[in-house]
N, C-alpha and C positions, 0 to 999 in steps of 0.2 A: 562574040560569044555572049551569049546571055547568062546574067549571074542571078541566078535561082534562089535567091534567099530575097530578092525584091519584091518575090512574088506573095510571101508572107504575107497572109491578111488580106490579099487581095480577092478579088470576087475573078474568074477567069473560066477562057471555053476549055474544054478536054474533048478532043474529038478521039474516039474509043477503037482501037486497031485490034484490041486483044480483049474482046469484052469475057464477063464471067462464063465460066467454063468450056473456052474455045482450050484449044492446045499451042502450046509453045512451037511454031516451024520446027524450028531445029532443036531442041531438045525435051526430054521424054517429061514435061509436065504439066499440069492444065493450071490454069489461070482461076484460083480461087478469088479474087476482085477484078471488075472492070478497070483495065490497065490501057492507056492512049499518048495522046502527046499536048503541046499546046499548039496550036499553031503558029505560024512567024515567029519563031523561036530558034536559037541551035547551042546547043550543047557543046561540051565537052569532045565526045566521041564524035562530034559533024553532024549530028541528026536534032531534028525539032525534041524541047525538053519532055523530057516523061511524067508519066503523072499515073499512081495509084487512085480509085475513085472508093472510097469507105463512105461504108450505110447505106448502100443502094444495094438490094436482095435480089436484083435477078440481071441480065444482058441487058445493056445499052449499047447507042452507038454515037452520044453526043450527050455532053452537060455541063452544067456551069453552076460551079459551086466557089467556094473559099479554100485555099492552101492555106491550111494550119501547120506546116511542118514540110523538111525536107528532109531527105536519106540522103546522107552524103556517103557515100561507099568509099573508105580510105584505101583499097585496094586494087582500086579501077575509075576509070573521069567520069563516070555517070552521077548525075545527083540524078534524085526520082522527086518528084512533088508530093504531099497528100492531100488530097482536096476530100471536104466531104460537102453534104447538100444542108441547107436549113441551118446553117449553125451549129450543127452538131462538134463535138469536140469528144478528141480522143487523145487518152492520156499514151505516154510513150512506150509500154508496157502491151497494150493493146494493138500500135502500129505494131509493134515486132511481132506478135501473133497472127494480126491479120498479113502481116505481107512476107509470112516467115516460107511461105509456099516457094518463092525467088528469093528473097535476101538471104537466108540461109547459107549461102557458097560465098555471098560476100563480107567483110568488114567492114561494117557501117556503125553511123554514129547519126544521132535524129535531133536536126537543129533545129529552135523554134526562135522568132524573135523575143528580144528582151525588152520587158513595158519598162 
């Protein structure tokens, strides 16, 4: 299993399964950010780690930015990554906003590393 907090800071691909405003398969909601995975990666749940994509305004289906943060959901084994593009930085006030469209159902808490 890959530990998701390594990834802090790093520059990384997100290859995009659920990009902006496609819909959730199985349940009734659309995807207000480009939502994907990383590749050779795996998780918690068995599947390659997840990654929200902030600051990009429209669909994609691949990019490589920096994880400044993780959503660890204390009430399920998924961490989610946040990666955004250029350096941009978003405070933790702001991730709960922009990904409250899904984390909403769950209890999370948003770890960043410590300088």
């Amino acid at each position: 299993m890959t530990n998701s907090l390594t990834f802090i800071g790093q520059n990384i691909n997100v290859v995009i399964d659920r990009p902006m405003g496609s819909k959730h398969p199985k349940h009734n909601f659309t995807y207000e950010l480009n939502y994907g995975y990383i590749p050779n990666t795996k998780s918690a749940d068995g599947e390659e780690l997840d990654a929200y994509v902030l600051g990009v305004d429209g669909p994609i289906t691949k990019t490589r930015g920096v994880c400044i943060a993780v959503i660890r959901r204390t009430d399920d084994v998924d961490d989610k990554l946040i990666v955004t593009q250029d350096g941009k930085d978003f405070s933790d006030s702001e991730i709960e906003k922009l990904t409250e469209f899904q984390e909403k159902w769950f209890k999370h808490v948003i770890l960043r590393k410590k300088i």
